[in-house]
N, CA, C and O atoms as CSV, one atom per row, in Angstrom:
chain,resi,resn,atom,element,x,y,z
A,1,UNK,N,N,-143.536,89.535,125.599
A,1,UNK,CA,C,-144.790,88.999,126.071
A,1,UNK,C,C,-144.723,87.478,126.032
A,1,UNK,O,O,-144.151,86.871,125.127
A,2,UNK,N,N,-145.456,86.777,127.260
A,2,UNK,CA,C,-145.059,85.327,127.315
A,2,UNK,C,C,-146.306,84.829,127.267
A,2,UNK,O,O,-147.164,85.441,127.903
A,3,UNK,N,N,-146.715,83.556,126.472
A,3,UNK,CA,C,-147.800,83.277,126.628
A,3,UNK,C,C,-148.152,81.738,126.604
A,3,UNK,O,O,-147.598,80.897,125.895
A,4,UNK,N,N,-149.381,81.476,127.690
A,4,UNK,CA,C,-149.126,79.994,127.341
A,4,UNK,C,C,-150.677,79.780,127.475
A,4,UNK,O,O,-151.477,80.695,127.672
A,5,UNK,N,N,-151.032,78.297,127.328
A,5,UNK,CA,C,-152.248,77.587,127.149
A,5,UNK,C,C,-152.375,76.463,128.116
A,5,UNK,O,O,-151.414,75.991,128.723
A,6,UNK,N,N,-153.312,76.152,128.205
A,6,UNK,CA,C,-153.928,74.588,128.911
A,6,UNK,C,C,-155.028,74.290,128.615
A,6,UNK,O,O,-155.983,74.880,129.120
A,7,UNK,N,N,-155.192,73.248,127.673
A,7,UNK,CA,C,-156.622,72.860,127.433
A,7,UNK,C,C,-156.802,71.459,127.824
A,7,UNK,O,O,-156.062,70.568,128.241
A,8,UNK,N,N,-158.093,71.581,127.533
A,8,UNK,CA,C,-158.959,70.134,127.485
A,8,UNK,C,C,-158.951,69.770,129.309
A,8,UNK,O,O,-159.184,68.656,129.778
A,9,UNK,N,N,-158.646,70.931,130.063
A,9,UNK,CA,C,-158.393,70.515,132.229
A,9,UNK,C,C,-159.836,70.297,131.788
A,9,UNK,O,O,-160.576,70.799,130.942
A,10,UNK,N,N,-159.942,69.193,132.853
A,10,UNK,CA,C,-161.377,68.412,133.255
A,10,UNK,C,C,-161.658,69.430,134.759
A,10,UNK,O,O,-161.542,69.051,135.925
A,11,UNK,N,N,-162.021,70.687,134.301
A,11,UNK,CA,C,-162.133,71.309,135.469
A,11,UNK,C,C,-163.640,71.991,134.959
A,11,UNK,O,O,-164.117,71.556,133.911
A,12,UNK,N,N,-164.244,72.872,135.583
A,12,UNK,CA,C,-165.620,73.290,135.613
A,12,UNK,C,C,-165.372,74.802,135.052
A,12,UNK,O,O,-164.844,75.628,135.797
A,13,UNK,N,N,-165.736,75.126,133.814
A,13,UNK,CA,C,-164.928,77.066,133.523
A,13,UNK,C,C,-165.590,77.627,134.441
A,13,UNK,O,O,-164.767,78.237,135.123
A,14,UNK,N,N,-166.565,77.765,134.833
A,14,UNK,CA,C,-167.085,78.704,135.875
A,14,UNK,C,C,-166.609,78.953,137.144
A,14,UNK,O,O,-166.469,80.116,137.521
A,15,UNK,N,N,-166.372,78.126,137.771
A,15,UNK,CA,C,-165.033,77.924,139.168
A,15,UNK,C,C,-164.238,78.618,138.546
A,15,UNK,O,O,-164.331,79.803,138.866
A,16,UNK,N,N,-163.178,78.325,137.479
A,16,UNK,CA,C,-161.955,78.812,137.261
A,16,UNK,C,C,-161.949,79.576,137.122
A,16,UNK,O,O,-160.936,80.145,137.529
A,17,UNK,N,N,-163.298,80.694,136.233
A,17,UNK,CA,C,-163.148,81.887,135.895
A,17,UNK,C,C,-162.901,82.793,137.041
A,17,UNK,O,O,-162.489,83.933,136.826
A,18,UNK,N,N,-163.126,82.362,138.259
A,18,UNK,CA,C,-163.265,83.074,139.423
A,18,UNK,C,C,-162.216,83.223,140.480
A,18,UNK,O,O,-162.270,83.844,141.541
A,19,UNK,N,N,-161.129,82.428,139.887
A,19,UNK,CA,C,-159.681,82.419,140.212
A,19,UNK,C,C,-158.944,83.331,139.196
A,19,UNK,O,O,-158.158,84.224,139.513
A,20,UNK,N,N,-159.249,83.040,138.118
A,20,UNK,CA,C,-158.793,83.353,136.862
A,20,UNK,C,C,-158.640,85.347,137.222
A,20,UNK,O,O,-157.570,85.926,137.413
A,21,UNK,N,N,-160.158,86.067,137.219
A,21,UNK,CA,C,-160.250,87.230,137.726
A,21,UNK,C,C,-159.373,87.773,138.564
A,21,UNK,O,O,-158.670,88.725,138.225
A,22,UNK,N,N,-159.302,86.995,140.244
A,22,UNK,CA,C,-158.304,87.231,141.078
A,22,UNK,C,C,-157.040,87.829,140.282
A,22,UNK,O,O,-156.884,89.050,140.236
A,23,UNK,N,N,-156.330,87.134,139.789
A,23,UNK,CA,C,-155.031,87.221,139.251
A,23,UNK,C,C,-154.539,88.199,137.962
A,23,UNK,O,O,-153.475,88.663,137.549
A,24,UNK,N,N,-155.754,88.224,137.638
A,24,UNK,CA,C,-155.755,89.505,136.770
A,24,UNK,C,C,-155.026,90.527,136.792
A,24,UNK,O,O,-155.120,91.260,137.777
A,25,UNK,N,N,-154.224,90.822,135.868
A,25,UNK,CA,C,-153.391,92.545,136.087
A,25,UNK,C,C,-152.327,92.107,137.775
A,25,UNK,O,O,-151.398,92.916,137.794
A,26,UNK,N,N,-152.266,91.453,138.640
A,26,UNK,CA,C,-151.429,91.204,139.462
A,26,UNK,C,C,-149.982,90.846,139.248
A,26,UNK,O,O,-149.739,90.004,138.383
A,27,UNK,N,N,-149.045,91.353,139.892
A,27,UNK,CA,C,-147.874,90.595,140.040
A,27,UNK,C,C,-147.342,89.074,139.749
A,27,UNK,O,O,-147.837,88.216,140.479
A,28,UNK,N,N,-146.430,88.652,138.808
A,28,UNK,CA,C,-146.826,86.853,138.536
A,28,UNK,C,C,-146.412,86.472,139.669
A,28,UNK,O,O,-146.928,85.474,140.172
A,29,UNK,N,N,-145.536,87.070,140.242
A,29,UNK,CA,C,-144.763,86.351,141.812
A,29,UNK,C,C,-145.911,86.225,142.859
A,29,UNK,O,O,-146.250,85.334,143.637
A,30,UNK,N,N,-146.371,87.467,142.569
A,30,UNK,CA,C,-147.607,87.682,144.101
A,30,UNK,C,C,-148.780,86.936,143.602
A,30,UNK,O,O,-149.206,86.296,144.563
A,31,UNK,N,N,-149.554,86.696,142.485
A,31,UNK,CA,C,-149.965,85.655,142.189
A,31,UNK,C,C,-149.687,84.533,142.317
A,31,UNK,O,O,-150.514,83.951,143.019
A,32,UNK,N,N,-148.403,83.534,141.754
A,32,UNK,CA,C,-148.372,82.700,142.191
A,32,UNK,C,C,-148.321,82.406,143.752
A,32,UNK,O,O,-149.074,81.526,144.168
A,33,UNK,N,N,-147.809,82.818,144.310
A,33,UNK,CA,C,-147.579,82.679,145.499
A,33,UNK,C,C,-148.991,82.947,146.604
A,33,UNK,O,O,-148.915,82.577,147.776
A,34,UNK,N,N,-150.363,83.689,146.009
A,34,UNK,CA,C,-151.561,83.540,146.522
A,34,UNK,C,C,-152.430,82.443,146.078
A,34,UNK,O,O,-153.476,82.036,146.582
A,35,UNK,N,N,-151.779,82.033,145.010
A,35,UNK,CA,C,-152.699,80.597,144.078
A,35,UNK,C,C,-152.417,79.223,145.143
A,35,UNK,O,O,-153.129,78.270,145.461
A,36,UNK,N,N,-150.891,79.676,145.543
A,36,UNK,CA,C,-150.437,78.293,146.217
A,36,UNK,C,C,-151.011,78.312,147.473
A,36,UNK,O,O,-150.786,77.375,148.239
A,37,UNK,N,N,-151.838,79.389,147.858
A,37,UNK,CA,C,-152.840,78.711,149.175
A,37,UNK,C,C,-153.963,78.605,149.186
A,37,UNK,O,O,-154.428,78.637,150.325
A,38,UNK,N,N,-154.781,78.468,148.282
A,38,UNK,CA,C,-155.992,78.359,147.732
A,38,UNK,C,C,-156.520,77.043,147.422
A,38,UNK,O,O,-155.828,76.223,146.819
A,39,UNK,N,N,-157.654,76.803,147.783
A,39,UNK,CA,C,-157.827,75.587,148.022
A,39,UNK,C,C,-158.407,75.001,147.099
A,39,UNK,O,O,-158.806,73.853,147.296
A,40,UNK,N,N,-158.635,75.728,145.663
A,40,UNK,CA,C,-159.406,74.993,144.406
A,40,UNK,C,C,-158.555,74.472,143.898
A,40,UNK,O,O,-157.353,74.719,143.997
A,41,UNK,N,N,-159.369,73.239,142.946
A,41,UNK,CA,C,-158.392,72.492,142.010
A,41,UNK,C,C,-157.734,73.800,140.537
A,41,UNK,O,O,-156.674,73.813,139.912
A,42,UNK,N,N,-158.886,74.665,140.480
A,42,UNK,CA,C,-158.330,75.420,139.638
A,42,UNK,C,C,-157.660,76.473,140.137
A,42,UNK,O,O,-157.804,77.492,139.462
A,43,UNK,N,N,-156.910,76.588,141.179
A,43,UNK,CA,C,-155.735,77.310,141.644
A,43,UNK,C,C,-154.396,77.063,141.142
A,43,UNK,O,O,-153.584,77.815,140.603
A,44,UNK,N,N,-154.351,75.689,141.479
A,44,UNK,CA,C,-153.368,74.909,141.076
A,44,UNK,C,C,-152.418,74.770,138.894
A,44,UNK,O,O,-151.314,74.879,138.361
A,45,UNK,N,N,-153.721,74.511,138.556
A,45,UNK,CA,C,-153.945,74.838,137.158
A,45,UNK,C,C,-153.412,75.923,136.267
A,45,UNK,O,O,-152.665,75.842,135.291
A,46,UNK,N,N,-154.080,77.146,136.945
A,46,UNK,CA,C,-153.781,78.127,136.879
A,46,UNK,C,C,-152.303,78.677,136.840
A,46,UNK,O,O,-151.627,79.147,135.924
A,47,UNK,N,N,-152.052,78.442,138.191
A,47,UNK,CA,C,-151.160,78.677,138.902
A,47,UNK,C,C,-149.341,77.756,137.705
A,47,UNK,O,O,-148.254,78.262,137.425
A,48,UNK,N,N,-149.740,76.792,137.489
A,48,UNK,CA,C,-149.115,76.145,135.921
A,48,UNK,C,C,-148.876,76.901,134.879
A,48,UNK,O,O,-147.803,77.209,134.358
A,49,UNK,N,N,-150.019,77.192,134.596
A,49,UNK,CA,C,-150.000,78.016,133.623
A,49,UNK,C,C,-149.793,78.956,133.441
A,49,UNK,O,O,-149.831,79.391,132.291
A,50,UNK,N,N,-149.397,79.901,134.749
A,50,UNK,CA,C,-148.828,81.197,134.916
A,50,UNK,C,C,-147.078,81.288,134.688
A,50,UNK,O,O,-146.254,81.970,134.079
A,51,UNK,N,N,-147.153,79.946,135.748
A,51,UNK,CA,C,-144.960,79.963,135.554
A,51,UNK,C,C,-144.842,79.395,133.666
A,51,UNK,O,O,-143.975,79.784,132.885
A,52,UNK,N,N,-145.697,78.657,133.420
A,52,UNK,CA,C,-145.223,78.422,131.943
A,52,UNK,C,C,-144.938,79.592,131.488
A,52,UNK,O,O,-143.835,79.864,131.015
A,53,UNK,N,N,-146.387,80.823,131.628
A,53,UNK,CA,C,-146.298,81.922,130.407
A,53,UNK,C,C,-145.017,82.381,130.672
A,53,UNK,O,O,-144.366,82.838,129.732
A,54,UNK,N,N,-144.398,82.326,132.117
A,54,UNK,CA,C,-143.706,83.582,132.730
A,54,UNK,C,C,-141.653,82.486,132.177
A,54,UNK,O,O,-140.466,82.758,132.352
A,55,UNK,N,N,-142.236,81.613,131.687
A,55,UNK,CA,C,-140.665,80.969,131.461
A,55,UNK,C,C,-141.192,80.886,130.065
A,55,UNK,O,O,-140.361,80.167,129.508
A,56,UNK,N,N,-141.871,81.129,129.404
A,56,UNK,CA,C,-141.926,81.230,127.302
A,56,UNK,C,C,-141.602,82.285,127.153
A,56,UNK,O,O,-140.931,82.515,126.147
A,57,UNK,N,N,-141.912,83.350,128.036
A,57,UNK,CA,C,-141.472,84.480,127.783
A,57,UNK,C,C,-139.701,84.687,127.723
A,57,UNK,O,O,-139.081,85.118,126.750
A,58,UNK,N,N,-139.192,84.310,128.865
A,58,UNK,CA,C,-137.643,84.281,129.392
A,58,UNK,C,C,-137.645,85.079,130.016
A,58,UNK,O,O,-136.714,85.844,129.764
A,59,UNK,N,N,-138.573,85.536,131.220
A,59,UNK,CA,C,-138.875,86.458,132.443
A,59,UNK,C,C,-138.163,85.729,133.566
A,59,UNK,O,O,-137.504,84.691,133.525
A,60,UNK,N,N,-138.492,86.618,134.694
A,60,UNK,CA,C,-138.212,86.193,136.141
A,60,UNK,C,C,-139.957,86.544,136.519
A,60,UNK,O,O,-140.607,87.315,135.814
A,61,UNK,N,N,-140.336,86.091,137.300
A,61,UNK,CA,C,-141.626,86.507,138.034
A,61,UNK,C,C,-142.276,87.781,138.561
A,61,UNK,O,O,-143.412,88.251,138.628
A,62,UNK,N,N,-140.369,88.310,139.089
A,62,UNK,CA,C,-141.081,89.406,139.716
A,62,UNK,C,C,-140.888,90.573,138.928
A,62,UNK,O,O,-140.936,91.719,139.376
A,63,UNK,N,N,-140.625,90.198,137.505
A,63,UNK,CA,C,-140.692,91.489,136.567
A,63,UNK,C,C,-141.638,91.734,135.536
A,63,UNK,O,O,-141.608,92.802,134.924
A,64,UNK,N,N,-142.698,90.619,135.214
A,64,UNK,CA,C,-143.824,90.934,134.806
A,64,UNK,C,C,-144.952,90.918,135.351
A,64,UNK,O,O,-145.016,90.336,136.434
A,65,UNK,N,N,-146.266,91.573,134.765
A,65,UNK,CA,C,-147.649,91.147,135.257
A,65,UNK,C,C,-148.539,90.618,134.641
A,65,UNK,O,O,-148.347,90.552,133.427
A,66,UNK,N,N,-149.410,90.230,134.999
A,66,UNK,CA,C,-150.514,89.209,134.335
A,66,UNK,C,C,-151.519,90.156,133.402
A,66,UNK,O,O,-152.558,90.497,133.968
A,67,UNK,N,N,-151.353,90.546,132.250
A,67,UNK,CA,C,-152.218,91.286,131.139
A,67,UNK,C,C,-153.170,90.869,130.987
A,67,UNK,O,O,-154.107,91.659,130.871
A,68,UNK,N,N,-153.437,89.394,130.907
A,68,UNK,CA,C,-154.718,88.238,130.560
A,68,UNK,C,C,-154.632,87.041,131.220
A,68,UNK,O,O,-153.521,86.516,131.293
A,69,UNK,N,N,-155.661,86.457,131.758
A,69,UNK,CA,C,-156.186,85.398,132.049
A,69,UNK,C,C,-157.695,85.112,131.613
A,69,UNK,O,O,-158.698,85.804,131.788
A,70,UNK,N,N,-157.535,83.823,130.965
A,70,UNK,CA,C,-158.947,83.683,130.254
A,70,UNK,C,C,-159.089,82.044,130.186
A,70,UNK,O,O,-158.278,81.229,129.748
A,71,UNK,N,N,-160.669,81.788,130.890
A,71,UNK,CA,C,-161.135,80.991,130.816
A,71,UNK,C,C,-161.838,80.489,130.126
A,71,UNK,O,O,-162.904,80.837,130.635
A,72,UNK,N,N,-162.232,79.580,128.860
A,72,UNK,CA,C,-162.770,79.473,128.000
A,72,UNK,C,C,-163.279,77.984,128.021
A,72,UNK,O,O,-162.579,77.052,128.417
A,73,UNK,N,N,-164.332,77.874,127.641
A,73,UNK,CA,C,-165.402,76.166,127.908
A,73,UNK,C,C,-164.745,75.627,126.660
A,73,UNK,O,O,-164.448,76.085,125.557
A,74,UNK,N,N,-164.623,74.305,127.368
A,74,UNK,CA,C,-164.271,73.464,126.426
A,74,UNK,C,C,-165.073,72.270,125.976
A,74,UNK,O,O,-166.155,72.373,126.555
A,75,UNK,N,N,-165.071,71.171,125.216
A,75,UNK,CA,C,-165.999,70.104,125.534
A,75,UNK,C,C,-166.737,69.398,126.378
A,75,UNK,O,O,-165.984,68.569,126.890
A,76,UNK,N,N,-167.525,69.318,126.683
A,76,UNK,CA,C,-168.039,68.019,127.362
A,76,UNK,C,C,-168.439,66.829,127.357
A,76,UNK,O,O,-169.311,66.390,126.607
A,77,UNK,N,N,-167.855,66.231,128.165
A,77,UNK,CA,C,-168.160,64.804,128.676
A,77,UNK,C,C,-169.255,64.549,128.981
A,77,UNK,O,O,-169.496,64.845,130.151
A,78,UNK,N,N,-170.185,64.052,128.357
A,78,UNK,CA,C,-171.710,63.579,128.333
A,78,UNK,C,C,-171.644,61.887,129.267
A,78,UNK,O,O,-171.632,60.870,128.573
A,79,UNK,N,N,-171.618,61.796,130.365
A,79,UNK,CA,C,-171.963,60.256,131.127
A,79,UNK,C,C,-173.285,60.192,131.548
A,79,UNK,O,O,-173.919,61.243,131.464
A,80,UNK,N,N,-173.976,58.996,132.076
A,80,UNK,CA,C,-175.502,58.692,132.155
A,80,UNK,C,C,-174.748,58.319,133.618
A,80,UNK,O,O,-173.563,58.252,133.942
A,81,UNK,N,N,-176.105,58.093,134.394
A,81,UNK,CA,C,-176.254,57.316,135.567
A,81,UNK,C,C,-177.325,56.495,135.977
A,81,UNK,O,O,-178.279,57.057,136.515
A,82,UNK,N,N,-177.341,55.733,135.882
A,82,UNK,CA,C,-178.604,54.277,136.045
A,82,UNK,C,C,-179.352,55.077,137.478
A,82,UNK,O,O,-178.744,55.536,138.446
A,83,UNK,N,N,-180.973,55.065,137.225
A,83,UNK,CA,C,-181.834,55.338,138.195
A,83,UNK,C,C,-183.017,54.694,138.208
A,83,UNK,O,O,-183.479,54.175,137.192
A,84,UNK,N,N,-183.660,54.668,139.463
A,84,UNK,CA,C,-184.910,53.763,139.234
A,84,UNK,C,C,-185.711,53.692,138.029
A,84,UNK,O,O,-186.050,54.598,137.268
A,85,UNK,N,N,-186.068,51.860,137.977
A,85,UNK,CA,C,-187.469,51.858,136.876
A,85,UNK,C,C,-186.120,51.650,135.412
A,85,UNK,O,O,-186.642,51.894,134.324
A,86,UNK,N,N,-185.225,51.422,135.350
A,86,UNK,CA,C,-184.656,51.223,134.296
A,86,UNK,C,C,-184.274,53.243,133.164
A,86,UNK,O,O,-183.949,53.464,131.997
A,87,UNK,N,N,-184.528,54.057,134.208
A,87,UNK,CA,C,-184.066,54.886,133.975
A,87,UNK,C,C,-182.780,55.651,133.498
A,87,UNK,O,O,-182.004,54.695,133.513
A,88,UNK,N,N,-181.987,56.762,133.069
A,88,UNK,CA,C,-180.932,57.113,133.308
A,88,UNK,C,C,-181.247,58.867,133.238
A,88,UNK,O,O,-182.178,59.561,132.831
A,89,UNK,N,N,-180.026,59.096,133.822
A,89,UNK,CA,C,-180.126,61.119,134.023
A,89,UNK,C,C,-178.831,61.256,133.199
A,89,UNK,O,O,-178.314,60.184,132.886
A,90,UNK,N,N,-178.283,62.258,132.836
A,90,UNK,CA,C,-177.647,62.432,132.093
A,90,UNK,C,C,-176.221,63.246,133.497
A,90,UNK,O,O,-176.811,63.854,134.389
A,91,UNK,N,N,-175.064,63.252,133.615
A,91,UNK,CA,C,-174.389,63.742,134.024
A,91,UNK,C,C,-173.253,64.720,133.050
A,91,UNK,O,O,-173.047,64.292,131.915
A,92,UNK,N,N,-172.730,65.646,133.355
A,92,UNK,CA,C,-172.232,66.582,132.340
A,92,UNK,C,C,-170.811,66.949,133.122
A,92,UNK,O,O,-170.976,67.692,134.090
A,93,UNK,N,N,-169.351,66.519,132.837
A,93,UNK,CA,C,-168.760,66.512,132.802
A,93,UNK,C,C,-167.787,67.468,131.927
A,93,UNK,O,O,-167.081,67.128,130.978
A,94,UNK,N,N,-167.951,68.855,132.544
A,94,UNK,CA,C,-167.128,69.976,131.545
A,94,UNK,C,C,-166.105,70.353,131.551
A,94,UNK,O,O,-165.729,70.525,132.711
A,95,UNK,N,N,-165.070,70.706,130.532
A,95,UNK,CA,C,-163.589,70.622,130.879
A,95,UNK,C,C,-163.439,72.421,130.357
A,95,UNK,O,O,-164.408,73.020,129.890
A,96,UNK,N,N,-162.213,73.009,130.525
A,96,UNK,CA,C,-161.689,74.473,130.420
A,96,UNK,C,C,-160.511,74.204,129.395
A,96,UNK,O,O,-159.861,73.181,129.178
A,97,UNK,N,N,-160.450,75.637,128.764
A,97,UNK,CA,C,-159.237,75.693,127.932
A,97,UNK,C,C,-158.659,77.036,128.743
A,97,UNK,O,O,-159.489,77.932,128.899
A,98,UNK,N,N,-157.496,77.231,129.203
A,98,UNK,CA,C,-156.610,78.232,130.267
A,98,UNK,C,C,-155.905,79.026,129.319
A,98,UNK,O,O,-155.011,78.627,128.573
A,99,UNK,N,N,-156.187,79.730,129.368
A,99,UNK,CA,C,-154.945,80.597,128.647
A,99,UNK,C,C,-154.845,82.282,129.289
A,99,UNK,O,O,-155.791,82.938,129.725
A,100,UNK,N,N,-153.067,82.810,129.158
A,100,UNK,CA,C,-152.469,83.546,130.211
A,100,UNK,C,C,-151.402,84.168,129.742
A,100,UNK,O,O,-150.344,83.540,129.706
A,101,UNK,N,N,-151.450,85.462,129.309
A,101,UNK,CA,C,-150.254,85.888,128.809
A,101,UNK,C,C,-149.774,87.197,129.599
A,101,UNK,O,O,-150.571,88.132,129.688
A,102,UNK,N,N,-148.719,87.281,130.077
A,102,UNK,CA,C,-147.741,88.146,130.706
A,102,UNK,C,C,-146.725,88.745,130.505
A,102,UNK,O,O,-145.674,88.115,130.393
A,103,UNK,N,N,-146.757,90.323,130.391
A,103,UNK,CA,C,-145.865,90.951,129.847
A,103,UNK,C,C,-145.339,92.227,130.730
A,103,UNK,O,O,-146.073,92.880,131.471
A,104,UNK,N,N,-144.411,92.390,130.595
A,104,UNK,CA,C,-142.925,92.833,131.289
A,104,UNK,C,C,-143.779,94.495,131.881
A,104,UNK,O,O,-144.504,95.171,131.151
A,105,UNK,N,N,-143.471,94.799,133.185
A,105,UNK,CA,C,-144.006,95.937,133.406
A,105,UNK,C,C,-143.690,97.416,133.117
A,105,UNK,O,O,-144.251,98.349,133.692
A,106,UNK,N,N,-142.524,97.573,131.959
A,106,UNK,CA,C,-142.327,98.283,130.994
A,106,UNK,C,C,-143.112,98.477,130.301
A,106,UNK,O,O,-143.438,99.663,130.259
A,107,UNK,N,N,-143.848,97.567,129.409
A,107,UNK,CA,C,-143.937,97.523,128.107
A,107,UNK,C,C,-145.762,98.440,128.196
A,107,UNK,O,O,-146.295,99.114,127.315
A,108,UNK,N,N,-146.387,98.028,129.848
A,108,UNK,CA,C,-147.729,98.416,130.268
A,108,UNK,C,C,-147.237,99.521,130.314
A,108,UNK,O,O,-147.941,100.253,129.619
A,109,UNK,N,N,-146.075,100.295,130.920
A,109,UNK,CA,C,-146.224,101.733,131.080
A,109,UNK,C,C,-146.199,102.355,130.111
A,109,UNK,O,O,-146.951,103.330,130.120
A,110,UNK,N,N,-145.355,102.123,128.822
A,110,UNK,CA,C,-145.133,102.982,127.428
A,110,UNK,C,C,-146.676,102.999,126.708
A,110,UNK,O,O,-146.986,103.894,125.922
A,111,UNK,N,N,-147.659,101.828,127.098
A,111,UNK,CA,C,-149.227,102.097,126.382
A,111,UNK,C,C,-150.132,102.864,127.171
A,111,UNK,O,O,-151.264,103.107,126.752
């Protein structure tokens, strides 16, 4: 089983989670290779963090599948923005922690 992380992406978890799903239980090859035409920033991300799990492990791509993908909130970036009258609004800047572990399509059939 290969597993890897990405934290602190200045990305939005809610977007990602919705890539994240896609890829779920899929092929890592046929995953990656649907991430790379997708037009979110968290495709891309993802898509990182998939060949990591799939080279910690010491796999090839097209011999495991994606067991987990999980999107998890991470801190936020609290910025203001100057508005009329000496005002400010608050802007919220939220980042994701990625994590993705993939294991050999053996190991799913014996459970």
């Amino acid at each position: 089983m290969g597993k890897s992380t990405l934290k602190f992406i200045r990305l939005s978890p809610t977007k990602a989670r919705l890539i994240a799903r896609e890829v779920q239980g899929m092929n890592a090859e046929l995953a990656l290779a649907s991430l790379e035409f997708m037009p979110n920033k968290a495709a891309k991300a993802i898509s990182k963090v998939i060949a990591s799990a799939v080279a910690n492990g010491g796999y090839e791509p097209e011999e495991v599948i994606i067991s987990s993908c999980r999107v998890d909130r991470g801190p936020v970036l609290k910025r203001f923005r100057p508005r009329a009258r000496g005002r400010a609004t608050p802007i919220r800047k939220p980042t994701s922690h990625i994590f993705v572990e993939v294991s050999s399509k053996e190991m799913k059939k014996d459970k």
